[in-house]
N, C-alpha and C positions, 0 to 999 in steps of 0.2 A: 403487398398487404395480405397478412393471413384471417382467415376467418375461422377459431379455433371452434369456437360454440358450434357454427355451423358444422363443419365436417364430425364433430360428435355426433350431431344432432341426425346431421347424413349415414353416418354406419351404424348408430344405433336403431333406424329405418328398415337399413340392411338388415342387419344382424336379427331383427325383429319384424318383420312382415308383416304380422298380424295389427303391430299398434299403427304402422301407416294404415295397415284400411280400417282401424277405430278412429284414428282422427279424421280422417276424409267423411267418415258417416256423419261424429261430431260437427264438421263443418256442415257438410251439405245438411243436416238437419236443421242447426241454427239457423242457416240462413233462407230455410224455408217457414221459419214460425214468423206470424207475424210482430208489428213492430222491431223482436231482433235482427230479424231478416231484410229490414230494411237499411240497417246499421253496417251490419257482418258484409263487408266488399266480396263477395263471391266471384266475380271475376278475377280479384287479387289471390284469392286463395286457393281458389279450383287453379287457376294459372299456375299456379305455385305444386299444388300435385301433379300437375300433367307435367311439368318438369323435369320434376324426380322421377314419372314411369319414362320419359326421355330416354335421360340418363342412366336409365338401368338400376337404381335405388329401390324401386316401388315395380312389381308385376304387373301388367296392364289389366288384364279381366278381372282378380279380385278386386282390384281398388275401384274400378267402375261398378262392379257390383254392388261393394258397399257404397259408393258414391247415389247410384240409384235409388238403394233400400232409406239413404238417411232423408235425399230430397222425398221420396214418399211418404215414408212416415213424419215427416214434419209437415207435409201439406195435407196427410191426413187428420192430424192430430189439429190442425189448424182447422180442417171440418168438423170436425167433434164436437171444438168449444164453441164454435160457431152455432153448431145444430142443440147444443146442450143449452147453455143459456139464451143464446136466441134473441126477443127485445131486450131482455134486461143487459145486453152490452151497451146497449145507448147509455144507461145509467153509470154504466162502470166507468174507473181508469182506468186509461186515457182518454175514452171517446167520449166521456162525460165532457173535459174540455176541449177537444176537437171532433167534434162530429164531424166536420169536411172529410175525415183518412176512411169515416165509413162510406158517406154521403161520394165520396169518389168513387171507390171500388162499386158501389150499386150501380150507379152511373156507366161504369164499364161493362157490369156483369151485364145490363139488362140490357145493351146496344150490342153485346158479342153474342149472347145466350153462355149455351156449353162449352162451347170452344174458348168461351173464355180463359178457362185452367188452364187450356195448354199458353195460350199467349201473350195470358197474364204473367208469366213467370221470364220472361224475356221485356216486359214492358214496365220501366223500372219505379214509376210511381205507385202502380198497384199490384207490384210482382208480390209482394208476402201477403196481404190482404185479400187476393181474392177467392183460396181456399176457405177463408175466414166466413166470406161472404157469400161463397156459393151454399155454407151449412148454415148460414142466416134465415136467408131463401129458401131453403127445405127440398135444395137439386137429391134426388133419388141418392144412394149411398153406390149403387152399381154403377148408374150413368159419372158417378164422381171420379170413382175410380179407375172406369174404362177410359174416363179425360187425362187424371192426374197421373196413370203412371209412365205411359209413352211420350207427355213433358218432362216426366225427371231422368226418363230413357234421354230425349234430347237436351235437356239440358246438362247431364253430367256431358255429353260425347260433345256439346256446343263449347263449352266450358274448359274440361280440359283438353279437347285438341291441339289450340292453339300454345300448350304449355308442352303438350309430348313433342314439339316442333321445336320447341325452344331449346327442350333439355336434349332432343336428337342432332340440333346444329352444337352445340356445347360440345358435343364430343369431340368434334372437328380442330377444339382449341385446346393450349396446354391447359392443365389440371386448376391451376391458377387462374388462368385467364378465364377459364370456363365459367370457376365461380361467379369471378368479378360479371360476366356476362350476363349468366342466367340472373345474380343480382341485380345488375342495370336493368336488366326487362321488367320484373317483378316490381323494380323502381317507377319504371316509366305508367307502368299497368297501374300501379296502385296511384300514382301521381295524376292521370288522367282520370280515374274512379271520383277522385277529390273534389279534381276541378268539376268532374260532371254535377256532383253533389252538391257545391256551391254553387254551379251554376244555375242547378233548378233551382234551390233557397231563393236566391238571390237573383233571380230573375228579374219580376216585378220590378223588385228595387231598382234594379242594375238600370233598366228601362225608364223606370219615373227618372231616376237621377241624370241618363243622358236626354232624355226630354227638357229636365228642367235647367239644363245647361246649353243646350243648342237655345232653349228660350229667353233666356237668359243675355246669351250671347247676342239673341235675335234681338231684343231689346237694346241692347247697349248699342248695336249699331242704330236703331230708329231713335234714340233718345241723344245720337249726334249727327248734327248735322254733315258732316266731315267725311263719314262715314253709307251716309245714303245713297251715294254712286254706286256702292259692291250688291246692296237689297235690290236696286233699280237692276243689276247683270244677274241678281239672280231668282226675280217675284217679278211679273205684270204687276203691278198693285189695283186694276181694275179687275183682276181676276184673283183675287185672293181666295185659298181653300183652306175651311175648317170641319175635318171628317167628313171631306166629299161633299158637303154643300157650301154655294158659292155665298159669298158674304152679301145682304142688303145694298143696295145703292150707299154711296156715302152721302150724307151729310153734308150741303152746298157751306163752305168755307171753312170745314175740317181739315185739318190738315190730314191727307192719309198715311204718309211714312211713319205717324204717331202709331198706327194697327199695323203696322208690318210686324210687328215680334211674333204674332200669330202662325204662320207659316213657315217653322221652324225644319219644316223635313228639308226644305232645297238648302239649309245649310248643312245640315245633314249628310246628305247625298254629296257635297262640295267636300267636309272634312274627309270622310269616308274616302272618297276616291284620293285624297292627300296623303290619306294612312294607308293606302297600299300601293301606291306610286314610292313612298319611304320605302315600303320592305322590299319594294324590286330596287331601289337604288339599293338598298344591304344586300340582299342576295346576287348583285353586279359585283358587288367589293368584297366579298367572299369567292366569288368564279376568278375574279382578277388576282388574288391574294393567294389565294388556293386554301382557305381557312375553313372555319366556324361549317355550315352544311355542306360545304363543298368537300370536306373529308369523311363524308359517305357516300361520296360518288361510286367509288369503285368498290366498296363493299355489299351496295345493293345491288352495283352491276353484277357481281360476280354472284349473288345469291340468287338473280334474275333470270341470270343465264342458265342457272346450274336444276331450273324448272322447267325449262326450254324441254319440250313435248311435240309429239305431229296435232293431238289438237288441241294443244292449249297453242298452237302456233297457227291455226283454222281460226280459231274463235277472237285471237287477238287482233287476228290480221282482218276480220270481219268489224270489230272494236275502231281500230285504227283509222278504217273508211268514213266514221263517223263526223271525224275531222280533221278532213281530208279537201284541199281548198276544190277543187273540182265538183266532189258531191257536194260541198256546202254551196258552191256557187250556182248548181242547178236545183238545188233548194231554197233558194237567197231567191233567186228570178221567179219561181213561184210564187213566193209570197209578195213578191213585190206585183208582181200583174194581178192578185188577186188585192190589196191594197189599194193598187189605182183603181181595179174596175170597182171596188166601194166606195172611192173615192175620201178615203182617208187622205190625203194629201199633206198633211203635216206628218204624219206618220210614216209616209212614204219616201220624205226627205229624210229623215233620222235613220229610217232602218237603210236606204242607200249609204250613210254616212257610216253606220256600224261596219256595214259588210266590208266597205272600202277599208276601213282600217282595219278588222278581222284581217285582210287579204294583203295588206302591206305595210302594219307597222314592224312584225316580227320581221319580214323580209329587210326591212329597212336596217332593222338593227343588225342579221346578220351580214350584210353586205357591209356596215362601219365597224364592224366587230368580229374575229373570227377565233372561232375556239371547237379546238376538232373533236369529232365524232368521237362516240366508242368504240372500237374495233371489235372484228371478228363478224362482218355481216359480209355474204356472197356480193351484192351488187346493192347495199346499202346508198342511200344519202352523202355525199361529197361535198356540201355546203356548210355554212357552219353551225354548230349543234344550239348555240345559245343566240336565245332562247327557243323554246316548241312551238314551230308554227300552227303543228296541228291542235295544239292544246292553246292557244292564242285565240286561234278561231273558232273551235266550241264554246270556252267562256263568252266572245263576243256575240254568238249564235246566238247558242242555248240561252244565255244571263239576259241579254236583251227581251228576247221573245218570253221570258219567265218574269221580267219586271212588266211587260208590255202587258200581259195577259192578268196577271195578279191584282193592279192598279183598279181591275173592274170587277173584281169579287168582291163577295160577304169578307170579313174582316176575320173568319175565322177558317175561310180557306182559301187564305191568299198565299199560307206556305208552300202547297202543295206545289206549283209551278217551280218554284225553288228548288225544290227537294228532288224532281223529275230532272230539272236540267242539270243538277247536283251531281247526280246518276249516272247523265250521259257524259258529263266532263271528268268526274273520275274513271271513267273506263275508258275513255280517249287517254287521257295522262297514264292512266297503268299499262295500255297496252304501247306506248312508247317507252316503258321502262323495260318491258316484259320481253319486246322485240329487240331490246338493245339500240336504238336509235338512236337515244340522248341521256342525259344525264340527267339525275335526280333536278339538282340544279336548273338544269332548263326548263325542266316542268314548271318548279316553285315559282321562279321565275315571270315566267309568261301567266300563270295561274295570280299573280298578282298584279303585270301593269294591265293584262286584260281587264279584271274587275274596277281596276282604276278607269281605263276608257269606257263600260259599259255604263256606272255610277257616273263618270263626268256629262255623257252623251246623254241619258237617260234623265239627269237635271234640268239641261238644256231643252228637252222636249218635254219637262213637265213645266217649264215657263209660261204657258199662258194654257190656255185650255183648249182643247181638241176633240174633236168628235168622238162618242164615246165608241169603241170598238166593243162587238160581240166576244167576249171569251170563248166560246162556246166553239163559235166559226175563226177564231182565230186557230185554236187546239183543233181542232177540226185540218185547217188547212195546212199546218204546221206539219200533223202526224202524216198526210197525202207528200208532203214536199218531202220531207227528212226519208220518208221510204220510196218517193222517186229516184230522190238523189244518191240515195246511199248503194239501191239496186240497179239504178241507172248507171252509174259508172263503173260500182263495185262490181259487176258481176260480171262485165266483158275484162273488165283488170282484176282481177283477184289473184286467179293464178300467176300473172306476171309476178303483182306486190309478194304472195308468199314466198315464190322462186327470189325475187329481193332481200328480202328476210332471211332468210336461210343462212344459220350458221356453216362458220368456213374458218379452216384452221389452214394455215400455207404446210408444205408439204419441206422434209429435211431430204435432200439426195448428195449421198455417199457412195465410195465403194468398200467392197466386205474389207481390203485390208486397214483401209480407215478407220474402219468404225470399231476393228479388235484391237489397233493399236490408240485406240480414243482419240483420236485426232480431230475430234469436232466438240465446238461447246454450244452446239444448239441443241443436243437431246437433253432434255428436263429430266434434272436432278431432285424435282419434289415435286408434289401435286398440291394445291389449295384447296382448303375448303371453301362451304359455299358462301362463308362470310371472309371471302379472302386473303386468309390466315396462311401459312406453311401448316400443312398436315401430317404428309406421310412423305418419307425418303423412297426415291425411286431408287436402288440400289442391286437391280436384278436388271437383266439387258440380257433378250433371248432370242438366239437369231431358229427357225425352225415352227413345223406346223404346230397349230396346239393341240388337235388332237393326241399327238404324238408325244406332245409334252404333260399330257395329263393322264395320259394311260402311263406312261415310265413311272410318272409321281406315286398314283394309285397303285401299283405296284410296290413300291416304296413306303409305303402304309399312309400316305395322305389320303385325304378325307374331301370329297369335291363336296362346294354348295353354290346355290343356286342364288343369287344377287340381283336377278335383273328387278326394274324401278315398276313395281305394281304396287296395289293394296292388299294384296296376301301373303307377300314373300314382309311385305311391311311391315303389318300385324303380328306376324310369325316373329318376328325378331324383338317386337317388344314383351315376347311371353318369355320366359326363364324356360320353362318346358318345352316348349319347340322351334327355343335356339340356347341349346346349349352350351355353344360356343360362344357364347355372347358377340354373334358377328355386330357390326354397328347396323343402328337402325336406316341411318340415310349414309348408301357406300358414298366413299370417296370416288369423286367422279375424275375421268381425265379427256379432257373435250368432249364434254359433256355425254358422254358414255362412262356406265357402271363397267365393273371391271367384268372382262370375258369368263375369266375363269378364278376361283377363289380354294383354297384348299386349307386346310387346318391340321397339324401331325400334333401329336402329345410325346415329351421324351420322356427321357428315365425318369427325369426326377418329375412328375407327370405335368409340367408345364407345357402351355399351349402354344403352338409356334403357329402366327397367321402369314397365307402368303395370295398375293392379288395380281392379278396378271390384265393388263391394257394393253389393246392394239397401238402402236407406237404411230407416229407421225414422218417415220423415217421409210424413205424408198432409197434400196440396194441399186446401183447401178448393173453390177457381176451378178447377180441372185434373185431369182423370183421368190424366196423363202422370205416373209416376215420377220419383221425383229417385234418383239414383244419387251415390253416394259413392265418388270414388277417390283413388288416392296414385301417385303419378308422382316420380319420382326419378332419376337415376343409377346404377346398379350398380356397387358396389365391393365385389371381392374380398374375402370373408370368410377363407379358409382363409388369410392370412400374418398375420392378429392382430394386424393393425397402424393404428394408428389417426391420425384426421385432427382439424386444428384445427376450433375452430367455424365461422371465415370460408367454410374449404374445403367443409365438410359443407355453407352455406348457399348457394352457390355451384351445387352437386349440386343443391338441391331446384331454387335460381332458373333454372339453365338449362333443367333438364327442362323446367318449366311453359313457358318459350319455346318449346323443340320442340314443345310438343304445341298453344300457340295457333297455329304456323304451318301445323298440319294441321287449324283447324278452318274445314272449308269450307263454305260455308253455314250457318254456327249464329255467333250473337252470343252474345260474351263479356266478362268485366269482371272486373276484378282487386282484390281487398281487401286491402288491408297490415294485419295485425293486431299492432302492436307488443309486444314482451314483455310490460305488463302486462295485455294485454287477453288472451293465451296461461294456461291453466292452469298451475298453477308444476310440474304432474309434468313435462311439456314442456320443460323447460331443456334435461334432458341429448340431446335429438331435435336440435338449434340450429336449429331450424326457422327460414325465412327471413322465416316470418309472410306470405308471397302467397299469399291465397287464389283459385281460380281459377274463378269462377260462367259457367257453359254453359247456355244455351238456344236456342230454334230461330231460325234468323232471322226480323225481322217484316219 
């Protein structure tokens, strides 16, 4: 599928610098005025420039600039009219007919103060409005400005990061495909915008209507008799609850199943746990199929991997403790001895019942079900990966103790238990994606027969009524357990679990006459990017030190640069000015190491030849010298999205490797044609030219 509009639309960008950073102003200003800015998807559009600075379309520092300058001036100008007219906005349209969009923002401003500006602009019901309202209010014009401008500082760099990420994986794909990619995201971006947008509208609604359905329901079963057995498993009818208080005695020879439609939540709570007991039966029949979400297993493995860090590999592995059955289990027994000594005793049989299935329903599955790990961990997990036990047993942790504690709040902060244990179950579930552990899949998985047993468990204990528990001293003795447990086991095993963790690649052993007459097919012939794609042809093979090999080069008029994985050499490369070479923003990695050494030569016709050099996987049996692995090509312009035949593309690789045998001086060399069947078939779409280029010292 081509996208013609677009790739004009893309080099006319190019070609034109200045009108990308007029439209990024025009955006980020729109969507800071009020009312339009509530309209204008900022997320979809800002998403959609950080892209193109990705990809190399758009410069990074001027289009943030202007990205800055527009979000300010529309949040200034949104002070103005505020401070200009002042009450007489109550009279105007639209707040004439909706006062609530002012009567909101007030409500905000005057519970934040100043700081409002800034956190208003991320907080999406009164993000365009409360510039509006802070010039209402008559906030100082200095104190406005010293709020509003270091929010349009964060909000351009909040905004587009996440798109300069997108258009920097893009690269990694052919030209084609890349489109189609960066498109899918921008789809997905704008598609969840949507849903967010309906979903607030349509809250209320959404709310009344499944109230008036489970009640509904709830009646239909009390108004048959046939039916009165399933109310009886799941309502006391002596203890019937409407909004937390208990209903009057009944009425001597009333029938009471006639008032059962009243306590609509225990069926509630009963469909609930049905509809996600469903999606784990789907996401089973998708692991067993190998279908639908199970064909991004290995694409976010490999994007997972290819983040793998010394402390994002600390911090995860501190994550992971969280729900981890050991710390949960000596966090389980705290609460449970403090339980008994309150003598909660209904509460103390439920939450023994959570834990126990926290602690063996995953096991159970994996022992009737086994579906192997993801490779590539030191001393990883050897059981089977479906479903996550660890993330099995947080949802049943955290989601219990977050229904348990909420149950006995005000009505208007009952989310917040939710929202905390939200927090700690996504960061248990990412940092088993993170470490490579398990599969997407398993998370989803466990992430939903959990909330099934929590919902079914948690019904059962709302069956009759129970002493009311402390919230206070529940959160109290919860945050003492979760930090005994977490420090109590984590800290004498930590180091073991990281050394667990630890990426590990098996090693290749040859000897040198092998490996010059290519007698092995385990040295990798392409590298993947981080969304699992074929990237780059390894077509360079160099047995020798590297200093050795980069002082001959330089000599030979290449050009060294510096690649390693920080936030300056990062930045540096999405500027045009200081990277002139337009190296890629995120190197291709090869076991998860950037490449050692990178060089760049320009020939006659002053095109640019890239060449990358990775420590190879391979041990010499005869030779203490290193074999290095590199990819030598042509550089062609990614930002105009336009794509070349195969001949042209082999062309690209065959001449590089000529440039680079006319600079090799003193070292013998020898060339391998490897024809398309002897090529791995993911390799077709690379048109690799099949010359392989074998280097060693001269004898």
């Amino acid at each position: 599928m081509e996208f013609p509009f677009l790739h004009g639309f893309v080099n006319y960008l190019h070609q034109h610098p200045h009108m990308g950073g007029f439209f990024t102003f025009l955006i980020a200003f729109a969507e800071s005025l009020p009312l339009l800015g509530a309209v204008i998807p900022g997320s979809v559009t800002m998403t959609a420039v950080g892209a193109l600075i990705g990809s190399g379309t758009m410069p990074l520092t001027p289009t943030l600039i202007w990205a800055v300058t527009g979000a300010f001036c529309g949040d200034y100008l949104s002070y103005w009219l505020g401070a200009h007219y002042n009450e007489r906005l109550r009279t105007m349209w639209p707040f004439r007919k909706h006062p609530e969009w002012l009567s909101m923002g007030e409500t905000f401003f005057h519970k934040h103060g100043g700081k409002s500006v800034v956190i208003g602009r991320f907080f999406g019901p009164v993000r365009s409005a409360v510039p509006l309202i802070a010039g209402l209010l008559h906030m100082k014009v200095g104190r406005f400005v010293i709020a509003a401008l270091p929010s349009a500082i964060l909000w351009s760099l909040v905004y587009i990061g996440p798109g300069i990420v997108v258009g920097a994986l893009s690269l990694g794909l052919p030209p084609a495909t890349a489109t189609k990619f960066i498109l899918a995201i921008l789809a997905l971006v704008a598609f969840g915008w949507i849903f967010f947008v309906l979903l607030h509208i349509f809250f209320k609604k959404l709310v009344s209507g499944i109230d008036k359905l489970m009640s509904a329901c709830w009646r239909y079963l009390a108004e048959h008799h046939s039916t009165h057995w399933i109310m009886w498993l799941l309502c006391d009818p002596r203890l019937l609850e409407t909004g937390g208080n208990i209903l009057p005695p009944r009425v001597p020879g009333e029938d009471p199943l006639v008032r059962l439609w009243k306590p609509y939540r225990q069926l509630t709570l009963l469909v609930s746990a049905v509809i996600f007991l469903v999606l784990f039966g789907l996401t089973f029949v998708s692991v067993l199929w190998q279908v639908g979400l199970s064909r991004l297993n290995e694409p976010l493995f490999e994007l997972f991997r290819s983040l793998r860090n010394q402390l994002g590999d600390k911090i995860m592995a501190a994550f992971t403790l969280l729900g981890d059955g050991h710390a949960i289990l000596i966090a389980s027994l705290i609460i449970l001895a403090w339980l008994l000594f309150r003598r909660y005793f209904r509460a103390t049989v439920f939450w023994i019942i959570i834990v126990v299935l926290g602690l063996s329903v995953a096991e159970v599955i994996k022992h009737l079900y086994y579906f192997p790990r993801p490779p590539g961990l030191l001393l990883g997990p050897i059981n089977s990966s479906f479903p996550s036990g660890h993330t099995f047993l947080a949802v049943a942790f955290f989601g219990f103790l977050a229904a348990l504690i909420s149950q006995y709040l005000p009505t208007g902060r009952r989310k917040i238990p939710f929202l905390i244990a939200a927090v700690f179950i996504a960061v248990v579930g990412l940092s088993r994606l993170y470490l490579g552990a398990h599969w997407l899949t398993d998370v989803v998985a466990s992430l939903f027969l959990a909330l099934a047993c929590v919902l079914f468990v948690f019904m059962l204990y709302r069956r009759k009524q129970s002493q009311v528990i402390s919230p206070k001293a529940l959160t109290f003795v919860t945050v003492i357990a979760v930090l005994v447990g977490w420090a109590g086991y984590g800290v004498p095993h930590f180091r073991t679990l990281e050394y667990d963790y630890t990426l590990y690649w098996p090693t290749v052993t040859i000897d040198t006459a092998g490996w010059w007459q290519h007698r092995t097919e385990e040295i990798p012939l392409f590298l993947v990017s981080r969304l699992d794609k074929p990237r780059e042809v390894l077509n360079v093979q160099w047995l020798g030190s590297l200093d050795e090999i980069k002082q001959s080069l330089i000599k030979q008029g290449w050009q060294p640069h510096a690649m390693q994985l920080n936030l300056k050499n990062t930045f540096n490369r999405l500027s045009p000015r200081t990277n002139p070479q337009h190296l890629p923003v995120l190197p291709t990695l090869y076991q998860n190491r950037a490449p050692a050494l990178v060089l760049t030569k320009t020939d006659s016709q002053n095109r640019q030849i890239n060449l990358a050099i990775w420590k190879s996987n391979v041990t010499l049996l005869d030779n203490n010298e290193t074999l290095w692995l590199g990819s030598i090509y042509y550089y062609k312009p990614r930002h105009t999205m336009s794509t070349l035949s195969p001949d042209q593309i082999e062309q690209l690789y065959q001449n590089a490797t000529q440039q680079l045998i006319a600079s090799l001086q003193g070292y013998q060399w020898k060339t391998i044609v490897l024809d398309p069947r002897q090529q791995p078939p993911v390799m077709r779409d690379l048109y690799w030219d099949g010359v392989l280029l074998l280097i060693r010292k001269g004898g």
